[in-house]
PDB file with one MODEL, atoms N, CA, C and O in Angstrom:
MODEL        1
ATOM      1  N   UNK A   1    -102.456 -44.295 -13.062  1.00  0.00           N
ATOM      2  CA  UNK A   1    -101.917 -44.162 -11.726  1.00  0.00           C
ATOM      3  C   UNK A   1    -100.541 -43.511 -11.803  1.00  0.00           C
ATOM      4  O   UNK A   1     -99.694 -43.716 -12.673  1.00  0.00           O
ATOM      5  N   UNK A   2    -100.459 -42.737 -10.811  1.00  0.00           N
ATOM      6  CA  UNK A   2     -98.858 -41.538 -10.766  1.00  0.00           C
ATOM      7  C   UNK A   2     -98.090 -42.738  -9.999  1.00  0.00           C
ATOM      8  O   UNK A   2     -98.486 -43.353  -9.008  1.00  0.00           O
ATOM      9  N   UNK A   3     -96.918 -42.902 -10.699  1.00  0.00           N
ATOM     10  CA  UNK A   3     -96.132 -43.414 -10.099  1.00  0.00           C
ATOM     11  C   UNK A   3     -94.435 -42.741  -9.229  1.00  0.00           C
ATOM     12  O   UNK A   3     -93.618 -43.142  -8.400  1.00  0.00           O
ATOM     13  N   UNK A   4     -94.719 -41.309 -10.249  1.00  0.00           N
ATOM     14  CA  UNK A   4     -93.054 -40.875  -9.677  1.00  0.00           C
ATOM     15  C   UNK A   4     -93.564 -39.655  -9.095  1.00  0.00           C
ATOM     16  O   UNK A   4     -94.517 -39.123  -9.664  1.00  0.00           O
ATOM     17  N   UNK A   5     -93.090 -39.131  -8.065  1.00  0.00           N
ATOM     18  CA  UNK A   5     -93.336 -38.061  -7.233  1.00  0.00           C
ATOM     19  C   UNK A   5     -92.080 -37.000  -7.199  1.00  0.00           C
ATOM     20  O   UNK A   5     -90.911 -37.329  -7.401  1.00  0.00           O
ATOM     21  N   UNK A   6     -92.636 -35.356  -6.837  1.00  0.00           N
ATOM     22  CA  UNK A   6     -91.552 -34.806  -6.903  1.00  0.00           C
ATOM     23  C   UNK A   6     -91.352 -34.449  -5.513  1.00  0.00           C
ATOM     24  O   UNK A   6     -92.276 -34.473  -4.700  1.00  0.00           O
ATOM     25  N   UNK A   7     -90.201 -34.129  -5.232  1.00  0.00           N
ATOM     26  CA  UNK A   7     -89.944 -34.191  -3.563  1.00  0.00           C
ATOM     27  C   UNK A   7     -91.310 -32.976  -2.637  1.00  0.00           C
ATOM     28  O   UNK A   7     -91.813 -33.199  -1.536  1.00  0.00           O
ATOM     29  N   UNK A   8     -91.506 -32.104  -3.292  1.00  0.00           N
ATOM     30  CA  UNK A   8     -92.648 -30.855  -2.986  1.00  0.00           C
ATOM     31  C   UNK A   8     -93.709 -31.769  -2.786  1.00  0.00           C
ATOM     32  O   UNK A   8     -94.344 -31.564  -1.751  1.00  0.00           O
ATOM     33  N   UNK A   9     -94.233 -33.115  -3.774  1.00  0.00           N
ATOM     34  CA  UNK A   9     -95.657 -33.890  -3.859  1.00  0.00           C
ATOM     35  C   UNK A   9     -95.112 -35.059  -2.596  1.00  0.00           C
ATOM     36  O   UNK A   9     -96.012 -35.850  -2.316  1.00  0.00           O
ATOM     37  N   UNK A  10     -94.061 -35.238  -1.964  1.00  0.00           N
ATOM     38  CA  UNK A  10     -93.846 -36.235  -1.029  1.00  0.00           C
ATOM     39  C   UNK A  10     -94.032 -35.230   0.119  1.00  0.00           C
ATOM     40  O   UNK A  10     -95.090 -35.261   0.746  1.00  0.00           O
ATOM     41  N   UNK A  11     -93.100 -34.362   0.428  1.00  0.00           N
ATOM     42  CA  UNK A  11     -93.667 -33.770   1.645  1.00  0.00           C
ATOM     43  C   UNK A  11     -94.810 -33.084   1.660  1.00  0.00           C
ATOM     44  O   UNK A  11     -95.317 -33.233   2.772  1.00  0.00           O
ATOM     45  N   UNK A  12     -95.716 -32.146   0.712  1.00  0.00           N
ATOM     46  CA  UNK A  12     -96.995 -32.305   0.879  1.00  0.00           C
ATOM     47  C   UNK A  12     -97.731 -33.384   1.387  1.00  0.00           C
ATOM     48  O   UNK A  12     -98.236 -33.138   2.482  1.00  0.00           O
ATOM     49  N   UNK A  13     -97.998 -34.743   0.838  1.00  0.00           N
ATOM     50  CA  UNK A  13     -98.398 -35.929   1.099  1.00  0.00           C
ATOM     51  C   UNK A  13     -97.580 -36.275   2.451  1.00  0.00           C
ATOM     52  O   UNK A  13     -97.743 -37.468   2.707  1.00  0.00           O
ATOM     53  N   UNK A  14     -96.855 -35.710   3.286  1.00  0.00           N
ATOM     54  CA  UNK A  14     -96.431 -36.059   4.846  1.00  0.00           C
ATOM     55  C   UNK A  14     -97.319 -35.116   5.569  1.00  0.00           C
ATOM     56  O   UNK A  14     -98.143 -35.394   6.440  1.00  0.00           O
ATOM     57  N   UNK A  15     -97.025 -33.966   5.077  1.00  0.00           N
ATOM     58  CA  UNK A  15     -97.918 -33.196   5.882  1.00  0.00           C
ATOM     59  C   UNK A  15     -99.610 -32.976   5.990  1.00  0.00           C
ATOM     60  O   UNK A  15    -100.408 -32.376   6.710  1.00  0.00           O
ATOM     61  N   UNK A  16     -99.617 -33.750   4.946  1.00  0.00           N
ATOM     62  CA  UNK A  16    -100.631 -33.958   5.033  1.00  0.00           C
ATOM     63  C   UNK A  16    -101.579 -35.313   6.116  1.00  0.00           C
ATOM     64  O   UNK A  16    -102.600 -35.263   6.802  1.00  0.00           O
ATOM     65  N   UNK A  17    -100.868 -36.097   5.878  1.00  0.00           N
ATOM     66  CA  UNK A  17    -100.687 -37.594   6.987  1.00  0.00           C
ATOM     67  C   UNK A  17    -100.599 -36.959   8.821  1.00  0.00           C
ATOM     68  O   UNK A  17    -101.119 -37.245   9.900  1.00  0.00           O
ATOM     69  N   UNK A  18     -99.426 -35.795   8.183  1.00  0.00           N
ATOM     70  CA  UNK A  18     -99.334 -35.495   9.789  1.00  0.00           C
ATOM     71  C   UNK A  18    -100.329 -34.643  10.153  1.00  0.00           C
ATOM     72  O   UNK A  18    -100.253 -34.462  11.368  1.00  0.00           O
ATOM     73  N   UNK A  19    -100.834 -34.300   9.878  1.00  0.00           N
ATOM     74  CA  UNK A  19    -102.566 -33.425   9.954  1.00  0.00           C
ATOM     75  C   UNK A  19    -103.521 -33.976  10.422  1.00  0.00           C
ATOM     76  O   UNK A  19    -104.243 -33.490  11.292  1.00  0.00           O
ATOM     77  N   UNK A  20    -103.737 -35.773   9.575  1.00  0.00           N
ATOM     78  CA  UNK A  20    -104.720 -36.421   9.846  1.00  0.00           C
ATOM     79  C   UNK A  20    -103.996 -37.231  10.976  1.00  0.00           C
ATOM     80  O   UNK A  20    -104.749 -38.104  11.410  1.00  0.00           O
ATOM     81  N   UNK A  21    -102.963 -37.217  11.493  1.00  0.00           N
ATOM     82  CA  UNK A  21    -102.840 -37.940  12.785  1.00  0.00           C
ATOM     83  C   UNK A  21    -103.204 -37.121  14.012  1.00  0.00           C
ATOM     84  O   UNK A  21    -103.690 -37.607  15.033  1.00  0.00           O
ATOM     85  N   UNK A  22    -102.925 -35.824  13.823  1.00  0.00           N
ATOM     86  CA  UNK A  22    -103.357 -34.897  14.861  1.00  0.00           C
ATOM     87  C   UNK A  22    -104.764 -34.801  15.158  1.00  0.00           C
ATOM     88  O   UNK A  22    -105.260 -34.646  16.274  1.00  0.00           O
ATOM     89  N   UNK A  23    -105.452 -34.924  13.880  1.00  0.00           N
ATOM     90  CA  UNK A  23    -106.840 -34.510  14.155  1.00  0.00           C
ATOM     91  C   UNK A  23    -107.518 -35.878  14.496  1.00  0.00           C
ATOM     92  O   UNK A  23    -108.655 -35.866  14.968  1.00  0.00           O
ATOM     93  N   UNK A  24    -106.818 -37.133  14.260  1.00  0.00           N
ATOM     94  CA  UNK A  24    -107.506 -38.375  14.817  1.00  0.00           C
ATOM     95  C   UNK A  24    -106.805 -38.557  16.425  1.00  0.00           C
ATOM     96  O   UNK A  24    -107.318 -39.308  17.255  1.00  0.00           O
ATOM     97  N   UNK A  25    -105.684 -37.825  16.676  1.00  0.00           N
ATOM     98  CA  UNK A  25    -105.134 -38.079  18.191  1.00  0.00           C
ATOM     99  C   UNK A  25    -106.009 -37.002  19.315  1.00  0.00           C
ATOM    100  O   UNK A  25    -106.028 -37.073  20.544  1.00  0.00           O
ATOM    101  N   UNK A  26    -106.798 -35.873  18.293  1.00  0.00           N
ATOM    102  CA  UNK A  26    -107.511 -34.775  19.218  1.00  0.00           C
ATOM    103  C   UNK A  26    -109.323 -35.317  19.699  1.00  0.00           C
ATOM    104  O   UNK A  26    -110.133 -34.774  20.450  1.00  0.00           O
ATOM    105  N   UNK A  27    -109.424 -36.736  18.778  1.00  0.00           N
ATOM    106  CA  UNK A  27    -110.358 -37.308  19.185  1.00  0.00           C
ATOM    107  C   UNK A  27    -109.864 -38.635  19.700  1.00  0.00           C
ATOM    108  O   UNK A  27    -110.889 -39.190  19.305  1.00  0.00           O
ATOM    109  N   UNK A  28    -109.275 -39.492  20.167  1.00  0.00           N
ATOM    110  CA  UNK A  28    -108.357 -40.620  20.407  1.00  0.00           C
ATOM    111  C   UNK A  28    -108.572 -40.189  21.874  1.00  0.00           C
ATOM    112  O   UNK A  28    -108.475 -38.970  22.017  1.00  0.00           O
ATOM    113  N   UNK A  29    -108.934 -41.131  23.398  1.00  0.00           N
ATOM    114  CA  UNK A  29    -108.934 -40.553  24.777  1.00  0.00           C
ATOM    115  C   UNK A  29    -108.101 -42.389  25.112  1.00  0.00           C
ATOM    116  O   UNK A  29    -107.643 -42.488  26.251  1.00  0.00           O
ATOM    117  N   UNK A  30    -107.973 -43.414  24.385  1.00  0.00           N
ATOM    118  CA  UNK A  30    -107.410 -44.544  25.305  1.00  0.00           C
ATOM    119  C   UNK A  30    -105.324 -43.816  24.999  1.00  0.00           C
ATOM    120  O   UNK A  30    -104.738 -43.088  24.198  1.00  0.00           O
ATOM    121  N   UNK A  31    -105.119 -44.318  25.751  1.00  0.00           N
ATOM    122  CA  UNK A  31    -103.577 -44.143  25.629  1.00  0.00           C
ATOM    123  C   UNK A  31    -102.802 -44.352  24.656  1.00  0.00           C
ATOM    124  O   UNK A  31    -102.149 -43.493  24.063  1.00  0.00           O
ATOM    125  N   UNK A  32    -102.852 -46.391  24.273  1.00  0.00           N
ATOM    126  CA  UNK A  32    -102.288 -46.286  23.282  1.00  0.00           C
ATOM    127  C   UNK A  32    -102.393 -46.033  21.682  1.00  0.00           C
ATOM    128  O   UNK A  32    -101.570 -46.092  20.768  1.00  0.00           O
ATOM    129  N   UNK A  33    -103.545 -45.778  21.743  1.00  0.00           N
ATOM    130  CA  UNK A  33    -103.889 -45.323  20.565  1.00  0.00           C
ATOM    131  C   UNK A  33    -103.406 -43.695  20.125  1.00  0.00           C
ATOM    132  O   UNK A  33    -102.983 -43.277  19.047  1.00  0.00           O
ATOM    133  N   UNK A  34    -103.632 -43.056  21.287  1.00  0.00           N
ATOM    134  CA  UNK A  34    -102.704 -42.044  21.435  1.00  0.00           C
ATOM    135  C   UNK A  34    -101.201 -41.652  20.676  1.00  0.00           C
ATOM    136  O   UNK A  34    -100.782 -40.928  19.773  1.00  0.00           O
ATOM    137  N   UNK A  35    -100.657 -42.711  21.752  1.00  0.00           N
ATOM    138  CA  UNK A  35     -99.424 -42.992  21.477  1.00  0.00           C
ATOM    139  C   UNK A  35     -99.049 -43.717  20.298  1.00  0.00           C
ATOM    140  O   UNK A  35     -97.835 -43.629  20.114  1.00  0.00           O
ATOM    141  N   UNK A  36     -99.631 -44.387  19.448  1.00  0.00           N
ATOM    142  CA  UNK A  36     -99.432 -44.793  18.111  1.00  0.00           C
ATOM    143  C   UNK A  36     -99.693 -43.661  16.980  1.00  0.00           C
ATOM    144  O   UNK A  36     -99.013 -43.359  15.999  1.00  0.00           O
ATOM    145  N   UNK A  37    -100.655 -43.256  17.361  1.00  0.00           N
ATOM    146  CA  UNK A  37    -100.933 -41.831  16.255  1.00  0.00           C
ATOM    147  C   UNK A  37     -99.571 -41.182  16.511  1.00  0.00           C
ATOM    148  O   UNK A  37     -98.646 -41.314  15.710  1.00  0.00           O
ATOM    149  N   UNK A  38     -99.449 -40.378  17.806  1.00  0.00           N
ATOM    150  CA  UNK A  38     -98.260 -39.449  17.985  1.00  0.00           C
ATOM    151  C   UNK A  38     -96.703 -39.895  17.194  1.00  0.00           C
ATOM    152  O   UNK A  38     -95.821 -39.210  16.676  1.00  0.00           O
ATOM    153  N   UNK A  39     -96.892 -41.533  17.418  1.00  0.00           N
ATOM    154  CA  UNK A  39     -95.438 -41.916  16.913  1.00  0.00           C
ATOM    155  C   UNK A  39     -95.646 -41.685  15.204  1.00  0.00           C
ATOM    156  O   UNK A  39     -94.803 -41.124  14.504  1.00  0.00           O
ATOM    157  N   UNK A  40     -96.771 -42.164  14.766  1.00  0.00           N
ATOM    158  CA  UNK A  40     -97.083 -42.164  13.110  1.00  0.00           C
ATOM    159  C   UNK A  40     -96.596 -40.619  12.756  1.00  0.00           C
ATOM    160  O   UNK A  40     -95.941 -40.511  11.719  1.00  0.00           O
ATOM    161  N   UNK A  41     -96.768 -39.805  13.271  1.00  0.00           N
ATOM    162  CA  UNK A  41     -96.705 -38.294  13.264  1.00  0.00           C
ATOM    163  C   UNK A  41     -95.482 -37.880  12.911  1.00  0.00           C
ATOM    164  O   UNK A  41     -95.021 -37.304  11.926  1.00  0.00           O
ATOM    165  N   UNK A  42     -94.836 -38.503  14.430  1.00  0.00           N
ATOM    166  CA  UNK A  42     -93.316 -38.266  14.211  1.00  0.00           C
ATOM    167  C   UNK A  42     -92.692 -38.759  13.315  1.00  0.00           C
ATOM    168  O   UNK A  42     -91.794 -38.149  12.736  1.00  0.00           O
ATOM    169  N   UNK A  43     -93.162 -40.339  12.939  1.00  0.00           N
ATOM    170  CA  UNK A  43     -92.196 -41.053  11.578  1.00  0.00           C
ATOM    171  C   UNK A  43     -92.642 -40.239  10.317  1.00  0.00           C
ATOM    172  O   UNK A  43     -91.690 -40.171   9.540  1.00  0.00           O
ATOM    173  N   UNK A  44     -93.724 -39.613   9.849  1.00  0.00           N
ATOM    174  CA  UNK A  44     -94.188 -38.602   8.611  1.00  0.00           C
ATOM    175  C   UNK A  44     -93.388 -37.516   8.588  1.00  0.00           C
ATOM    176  O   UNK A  44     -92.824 -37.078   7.585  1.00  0.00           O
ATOM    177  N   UNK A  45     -93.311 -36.909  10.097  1.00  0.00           N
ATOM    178  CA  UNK A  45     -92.445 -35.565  10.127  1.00  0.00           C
ATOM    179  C   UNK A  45     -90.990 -35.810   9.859  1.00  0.00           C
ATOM    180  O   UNK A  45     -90.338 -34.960   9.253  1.00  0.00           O
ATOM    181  N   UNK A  46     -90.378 -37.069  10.333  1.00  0.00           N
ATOM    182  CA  UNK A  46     -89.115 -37.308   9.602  1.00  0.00           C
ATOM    183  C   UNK A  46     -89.364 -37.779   8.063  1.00  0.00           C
ATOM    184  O   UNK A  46     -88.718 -36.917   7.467  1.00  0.00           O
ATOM    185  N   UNK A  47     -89.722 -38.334   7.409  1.00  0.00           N
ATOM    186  CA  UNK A  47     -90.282 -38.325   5.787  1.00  0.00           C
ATOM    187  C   UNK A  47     -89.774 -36.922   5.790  1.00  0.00           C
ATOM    188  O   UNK A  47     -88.592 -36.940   6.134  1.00  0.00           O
ATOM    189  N   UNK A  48     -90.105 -35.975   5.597  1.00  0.00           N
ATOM    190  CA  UNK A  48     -90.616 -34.617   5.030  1.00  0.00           C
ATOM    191  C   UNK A  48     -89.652 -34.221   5.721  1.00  0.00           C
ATOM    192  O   UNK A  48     -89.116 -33.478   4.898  1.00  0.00           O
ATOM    193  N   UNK A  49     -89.126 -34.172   6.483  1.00  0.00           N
ATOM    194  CA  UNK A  49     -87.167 -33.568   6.820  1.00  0.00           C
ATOM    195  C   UNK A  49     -86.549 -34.275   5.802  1.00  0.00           C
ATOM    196  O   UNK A  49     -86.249 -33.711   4.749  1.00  0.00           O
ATOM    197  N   UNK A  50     -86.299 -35.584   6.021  1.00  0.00           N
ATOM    198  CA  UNK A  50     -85.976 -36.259   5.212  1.00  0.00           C
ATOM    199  C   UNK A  50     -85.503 -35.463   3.853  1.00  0.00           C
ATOM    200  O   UNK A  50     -84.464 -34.873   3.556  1.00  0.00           O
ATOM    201  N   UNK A  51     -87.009 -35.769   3.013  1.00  0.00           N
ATOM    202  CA  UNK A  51     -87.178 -35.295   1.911  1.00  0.00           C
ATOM    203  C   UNK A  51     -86.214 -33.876   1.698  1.00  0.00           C
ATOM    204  O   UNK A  51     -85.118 -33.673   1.175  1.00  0.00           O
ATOM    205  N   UNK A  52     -87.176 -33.059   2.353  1.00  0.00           N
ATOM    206  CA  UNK A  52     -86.752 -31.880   2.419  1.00  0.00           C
ATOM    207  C   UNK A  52     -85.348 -31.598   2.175  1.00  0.00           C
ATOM    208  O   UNK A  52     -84.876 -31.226   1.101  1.00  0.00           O
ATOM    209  N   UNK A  53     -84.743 -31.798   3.218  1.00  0.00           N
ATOM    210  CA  UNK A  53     -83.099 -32.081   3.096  1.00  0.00           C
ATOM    211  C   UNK A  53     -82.053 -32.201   2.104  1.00  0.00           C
ATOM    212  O   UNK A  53     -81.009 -31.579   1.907  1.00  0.00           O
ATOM    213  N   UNK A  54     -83.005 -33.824   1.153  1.00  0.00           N
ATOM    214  CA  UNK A  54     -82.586 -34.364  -0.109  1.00  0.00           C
ATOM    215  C   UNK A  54     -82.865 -33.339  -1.170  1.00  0.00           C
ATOM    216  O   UNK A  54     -81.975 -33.231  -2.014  1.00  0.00           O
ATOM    217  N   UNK A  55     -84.043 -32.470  -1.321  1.00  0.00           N
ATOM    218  CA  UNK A  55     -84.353 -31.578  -2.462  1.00  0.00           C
ATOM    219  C   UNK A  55     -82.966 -30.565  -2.172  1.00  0.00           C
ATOM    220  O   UNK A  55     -82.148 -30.218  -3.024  1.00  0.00           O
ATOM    221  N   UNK A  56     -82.969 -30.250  -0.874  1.00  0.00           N
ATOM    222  CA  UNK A  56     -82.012 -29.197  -1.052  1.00  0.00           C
ATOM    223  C   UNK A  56     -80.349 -29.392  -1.278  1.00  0.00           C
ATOM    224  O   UNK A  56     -79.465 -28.620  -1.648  1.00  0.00           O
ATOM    225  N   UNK A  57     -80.368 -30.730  -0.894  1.00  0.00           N
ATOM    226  CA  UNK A  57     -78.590 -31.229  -1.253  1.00  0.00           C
ATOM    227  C   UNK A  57     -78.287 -31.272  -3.218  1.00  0.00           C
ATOM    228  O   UNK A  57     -77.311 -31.210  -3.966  1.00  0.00           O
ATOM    229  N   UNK A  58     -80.141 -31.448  -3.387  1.00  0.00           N
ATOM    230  CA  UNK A  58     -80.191 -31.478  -4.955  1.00  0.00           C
ATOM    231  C   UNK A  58     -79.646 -29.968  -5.777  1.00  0.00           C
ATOM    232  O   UNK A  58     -78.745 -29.595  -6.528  1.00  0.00           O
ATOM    233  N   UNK A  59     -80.671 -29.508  -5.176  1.00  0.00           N
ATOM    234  CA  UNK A  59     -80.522 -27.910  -5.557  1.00  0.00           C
ATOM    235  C   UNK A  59     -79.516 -27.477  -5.350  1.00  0.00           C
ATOM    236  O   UNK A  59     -79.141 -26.546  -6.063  1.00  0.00           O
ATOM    237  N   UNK A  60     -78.558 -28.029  -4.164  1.00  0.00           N
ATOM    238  CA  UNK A  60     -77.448 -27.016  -4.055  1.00  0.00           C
ATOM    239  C   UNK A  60     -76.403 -27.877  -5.681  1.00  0.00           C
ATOM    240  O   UNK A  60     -75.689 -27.203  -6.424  1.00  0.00           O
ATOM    241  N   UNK A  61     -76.588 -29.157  -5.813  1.00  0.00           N
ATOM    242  CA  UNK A  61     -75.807 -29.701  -6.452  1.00  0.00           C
ATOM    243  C   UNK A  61     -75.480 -29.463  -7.824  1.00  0.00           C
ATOM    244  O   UNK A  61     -74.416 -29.577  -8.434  1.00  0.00           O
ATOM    245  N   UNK A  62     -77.198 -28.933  -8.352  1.00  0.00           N
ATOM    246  CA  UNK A  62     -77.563 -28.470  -9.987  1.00  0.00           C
ATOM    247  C   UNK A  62     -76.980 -27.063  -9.601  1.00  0.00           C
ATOM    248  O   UNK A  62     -76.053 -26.677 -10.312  1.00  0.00           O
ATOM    249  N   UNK A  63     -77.421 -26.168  -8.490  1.00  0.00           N
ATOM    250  CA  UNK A  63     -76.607 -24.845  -8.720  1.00  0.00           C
ATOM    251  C   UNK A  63     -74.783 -25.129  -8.896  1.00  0.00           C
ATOM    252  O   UNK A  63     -74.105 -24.577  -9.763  1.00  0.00           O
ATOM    253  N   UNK A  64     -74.301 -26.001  -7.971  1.00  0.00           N
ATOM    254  CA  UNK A  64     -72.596 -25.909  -8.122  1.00  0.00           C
ATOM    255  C   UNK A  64     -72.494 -26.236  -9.215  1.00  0.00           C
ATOM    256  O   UNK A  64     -71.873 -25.313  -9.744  1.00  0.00           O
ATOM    257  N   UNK A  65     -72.830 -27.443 -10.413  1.00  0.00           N
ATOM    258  CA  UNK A  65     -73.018 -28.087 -11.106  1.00  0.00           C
ATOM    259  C   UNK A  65     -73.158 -26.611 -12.552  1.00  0.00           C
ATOM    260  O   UNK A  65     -72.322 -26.499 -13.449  1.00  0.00           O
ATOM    261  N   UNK A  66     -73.925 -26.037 -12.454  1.00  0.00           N
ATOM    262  CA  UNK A  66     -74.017 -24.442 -13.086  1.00  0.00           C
ATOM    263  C   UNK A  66     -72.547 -23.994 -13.223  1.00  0.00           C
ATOM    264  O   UNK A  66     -71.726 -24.116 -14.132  1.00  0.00           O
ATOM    265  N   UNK A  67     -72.504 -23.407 -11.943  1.00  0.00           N
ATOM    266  CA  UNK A  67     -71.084 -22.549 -11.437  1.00  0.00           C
ATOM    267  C   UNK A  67     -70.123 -23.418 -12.761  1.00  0.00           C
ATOM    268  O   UNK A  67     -69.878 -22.984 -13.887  1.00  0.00           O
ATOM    269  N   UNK A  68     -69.689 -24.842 -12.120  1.00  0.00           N
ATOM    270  CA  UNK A  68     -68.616 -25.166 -12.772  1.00  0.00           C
ATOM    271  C   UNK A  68     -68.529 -24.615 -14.544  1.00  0.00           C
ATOM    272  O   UNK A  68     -67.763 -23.852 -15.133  1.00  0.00           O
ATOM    273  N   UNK A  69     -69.792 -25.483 -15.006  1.00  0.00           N
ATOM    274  CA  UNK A  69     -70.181 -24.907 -16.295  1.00  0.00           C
ATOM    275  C   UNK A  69     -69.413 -23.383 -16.761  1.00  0.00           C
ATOM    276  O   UNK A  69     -68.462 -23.185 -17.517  1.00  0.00           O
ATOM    277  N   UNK A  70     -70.146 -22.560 -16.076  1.00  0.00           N
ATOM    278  CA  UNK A  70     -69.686 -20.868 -16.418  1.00  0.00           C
ATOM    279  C   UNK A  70     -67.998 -20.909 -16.021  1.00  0.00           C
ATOM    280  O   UNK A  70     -67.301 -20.629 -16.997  1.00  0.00           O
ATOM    281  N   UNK A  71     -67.357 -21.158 -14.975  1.00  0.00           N
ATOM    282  CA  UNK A  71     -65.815 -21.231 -14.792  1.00  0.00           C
ATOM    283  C   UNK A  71     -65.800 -22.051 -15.647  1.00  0.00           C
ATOM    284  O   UNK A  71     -65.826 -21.173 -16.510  1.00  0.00           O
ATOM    285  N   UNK A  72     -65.782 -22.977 -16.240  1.00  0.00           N
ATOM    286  CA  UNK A  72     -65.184 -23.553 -17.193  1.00  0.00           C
ATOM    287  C   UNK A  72     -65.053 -23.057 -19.149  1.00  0.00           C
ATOM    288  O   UNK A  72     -64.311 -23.250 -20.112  1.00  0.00           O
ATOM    289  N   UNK A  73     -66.301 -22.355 -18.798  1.00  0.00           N
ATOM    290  CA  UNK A  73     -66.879 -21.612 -20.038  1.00  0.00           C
ATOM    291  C   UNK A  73     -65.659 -20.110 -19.961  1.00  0.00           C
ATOM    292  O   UNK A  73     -65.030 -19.498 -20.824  1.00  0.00           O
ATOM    293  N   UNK A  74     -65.759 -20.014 -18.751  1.00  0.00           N
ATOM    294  CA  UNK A  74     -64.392 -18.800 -18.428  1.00  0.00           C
ATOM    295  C   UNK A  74     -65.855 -17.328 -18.022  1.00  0.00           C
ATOM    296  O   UNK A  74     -65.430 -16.173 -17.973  1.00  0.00           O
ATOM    297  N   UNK A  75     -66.913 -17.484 -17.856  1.00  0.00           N
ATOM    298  CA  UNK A  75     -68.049 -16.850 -17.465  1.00  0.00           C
ATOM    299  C   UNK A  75     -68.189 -16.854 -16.367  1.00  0.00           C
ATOM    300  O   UNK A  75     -68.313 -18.005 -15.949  1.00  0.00           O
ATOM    301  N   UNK A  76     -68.253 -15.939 -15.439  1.00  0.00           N
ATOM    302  CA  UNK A  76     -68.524 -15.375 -13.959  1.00  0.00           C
ATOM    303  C   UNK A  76     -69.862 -15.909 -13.736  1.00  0.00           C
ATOM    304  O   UNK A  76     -70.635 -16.393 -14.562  1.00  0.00           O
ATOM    305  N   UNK A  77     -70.040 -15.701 -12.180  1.00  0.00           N
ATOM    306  CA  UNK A  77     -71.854 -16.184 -12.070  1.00  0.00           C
ATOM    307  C   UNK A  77     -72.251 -14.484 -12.384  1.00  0.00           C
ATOM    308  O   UNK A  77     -72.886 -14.478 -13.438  1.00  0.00           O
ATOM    309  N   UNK A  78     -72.140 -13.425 -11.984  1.00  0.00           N
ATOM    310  CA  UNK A  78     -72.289 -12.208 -12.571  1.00  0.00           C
ATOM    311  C   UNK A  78     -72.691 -12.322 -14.331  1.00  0.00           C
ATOM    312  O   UNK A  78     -73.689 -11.739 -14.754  1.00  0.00           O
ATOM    313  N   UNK A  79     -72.105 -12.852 -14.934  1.00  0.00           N
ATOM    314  CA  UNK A  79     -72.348 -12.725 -16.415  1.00  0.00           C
ATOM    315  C   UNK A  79     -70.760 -12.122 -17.030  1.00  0.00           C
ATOM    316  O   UNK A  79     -70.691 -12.066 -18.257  1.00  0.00           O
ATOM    317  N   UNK A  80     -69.613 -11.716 -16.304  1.00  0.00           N
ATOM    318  CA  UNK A  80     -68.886 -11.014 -16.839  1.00  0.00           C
ATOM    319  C   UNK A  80     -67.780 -12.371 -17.322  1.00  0.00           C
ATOM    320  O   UNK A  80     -67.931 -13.520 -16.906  1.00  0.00           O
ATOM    321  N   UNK A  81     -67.009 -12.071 -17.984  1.00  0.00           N
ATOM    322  CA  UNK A  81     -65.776 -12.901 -18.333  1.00  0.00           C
ATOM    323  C   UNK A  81     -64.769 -12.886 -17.509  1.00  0.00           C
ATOM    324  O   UNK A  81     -64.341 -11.922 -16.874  1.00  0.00           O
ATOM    325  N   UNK A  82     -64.287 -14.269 -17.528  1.00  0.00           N
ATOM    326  CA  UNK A  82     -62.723 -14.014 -16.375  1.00  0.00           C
ATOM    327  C   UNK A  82     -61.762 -13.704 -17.119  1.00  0.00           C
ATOM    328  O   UNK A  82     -61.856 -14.088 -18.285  1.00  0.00           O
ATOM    329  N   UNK A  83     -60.499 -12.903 -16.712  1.00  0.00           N
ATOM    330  CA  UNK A  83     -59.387 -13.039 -17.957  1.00  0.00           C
ATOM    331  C   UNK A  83     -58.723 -13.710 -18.509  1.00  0.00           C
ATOM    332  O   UNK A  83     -58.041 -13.277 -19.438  1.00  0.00           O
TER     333      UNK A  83
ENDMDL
END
């Protein structure tokens, strides 16, 4: 059994949830059942912002995280040397 997920395999797995709520709310005719799917939808679609969000505060963090490296190395992000 997979236990650790990468943020790409969590919001896949939302959007995917939010798929099957749509296609069970396009057969769904009492109200609140309706309205429980629609909300499930919305709480998946925040997951996967969520997520989303977090991968990219990541990414920006390993790229600055780089940068420093090379300025500290005295290496440009170009590849050239500083003086």
């Amino acid at each position: 059994m997979r236990t650790s997920f990468t943020p790409e395999d969590t919001i896949a797995e939302c959007k995917r949830r939010i798929d099957e709520c749509y296609a069970l709310l396009e057969g769904t005719i009492v109200p609140e059942y309706r309205q429980a799917l629609s909300a499930m939808a919305k709480a998946w679609m925040k997951i996967a912002q969520s997520e989303e969000q977090s991968k990219q505060i990541s990414e920006s963090s390993k790229s600055n995280r780089g940068e420093s490296r090379a300025v500290a190395s005295g290496i440009s992000r170009d590849g050239t040397r500083f003086p």
